[in-house]
N, C-alpha and C positions, 0 to 999 in steps of 0.2 A: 454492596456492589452488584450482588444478584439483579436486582429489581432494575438496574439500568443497562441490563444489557440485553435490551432486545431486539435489537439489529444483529439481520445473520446476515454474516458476511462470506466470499469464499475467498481462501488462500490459496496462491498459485508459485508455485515454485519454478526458479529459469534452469533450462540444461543448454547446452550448448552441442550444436554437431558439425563438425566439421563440411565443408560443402566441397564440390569441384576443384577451385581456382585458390584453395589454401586459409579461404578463410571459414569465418564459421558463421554458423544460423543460430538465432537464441528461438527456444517455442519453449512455452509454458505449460505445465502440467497443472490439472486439479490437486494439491496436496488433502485439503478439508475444509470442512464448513464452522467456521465457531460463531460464539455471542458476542456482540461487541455492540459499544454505545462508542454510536459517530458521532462529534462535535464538527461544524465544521468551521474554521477558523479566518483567514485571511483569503481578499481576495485581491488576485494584483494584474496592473496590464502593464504591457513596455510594446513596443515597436521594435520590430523585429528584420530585418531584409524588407524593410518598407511596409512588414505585416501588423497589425495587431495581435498579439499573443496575451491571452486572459487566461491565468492561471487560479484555481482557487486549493486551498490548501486545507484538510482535517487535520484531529486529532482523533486516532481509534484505540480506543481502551477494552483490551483482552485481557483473559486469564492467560498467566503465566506460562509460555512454551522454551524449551530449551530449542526446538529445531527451526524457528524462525530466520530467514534470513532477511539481512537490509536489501537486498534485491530484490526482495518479492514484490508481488503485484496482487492486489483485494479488489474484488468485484462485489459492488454494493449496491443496490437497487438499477444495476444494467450501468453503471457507472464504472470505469476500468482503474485504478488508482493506484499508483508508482508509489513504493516505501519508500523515503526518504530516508530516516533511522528509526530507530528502535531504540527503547530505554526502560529501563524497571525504576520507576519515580522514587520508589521509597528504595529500594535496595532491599525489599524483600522476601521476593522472588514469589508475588503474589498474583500480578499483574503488570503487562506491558502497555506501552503507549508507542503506539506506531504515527510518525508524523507521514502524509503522505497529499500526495499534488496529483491533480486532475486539468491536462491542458485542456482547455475549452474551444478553444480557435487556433 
């Protein structure tokens, strides 16, 4: 698994702050940088509010983190990428597979 993973990626974690009028602002922090090999997997469009909306979809395989969350966001060659879920394929706590969407349009 070493040898395929050489794509560095960075992970960004959401906080939330409250703002003015009661609601709140999401901004992102740097968490860290790891190895990961991007697949990238489907690519799909729909019509949107009369838009086209091109979505393309990965699959990012890391080593094994407990402090991951499904909200995070991975920036991969200037590319911003929305986690979708998160899953450990074998169940044995070796490596994750993060599904994650990049709207294009």
């Amino acid at each position: 698994m070493i040898g395929q993973l050489r794509h560095r990626i960075g992970v960004y974690a959401p906080s939330e702050v409250r703002d003015d009028v009661g609601g709140t602002i999401t901004s992102w922090s740097f968490q860290r940088a790891v190895w990961a090999m991007v697949e990238p997997r489907t690519i799909s469009e729909a019509v949107e509010n009369g838009r086209l909306r091109v979505v393309q979809s990965y699959r990012i395989t890391i080593r094994h983190r407990s402090d991951l969350s499904h909200r995070a966001r991975v920036v991969w060659q200037g590319r911003t990428l929305r986690v979708v879920a998160v899953s450990d394929p074998d169940t044995r706590f070796e490596r994750l597979h993060l599904i994650c969407e990049e709207v294009l349009s």
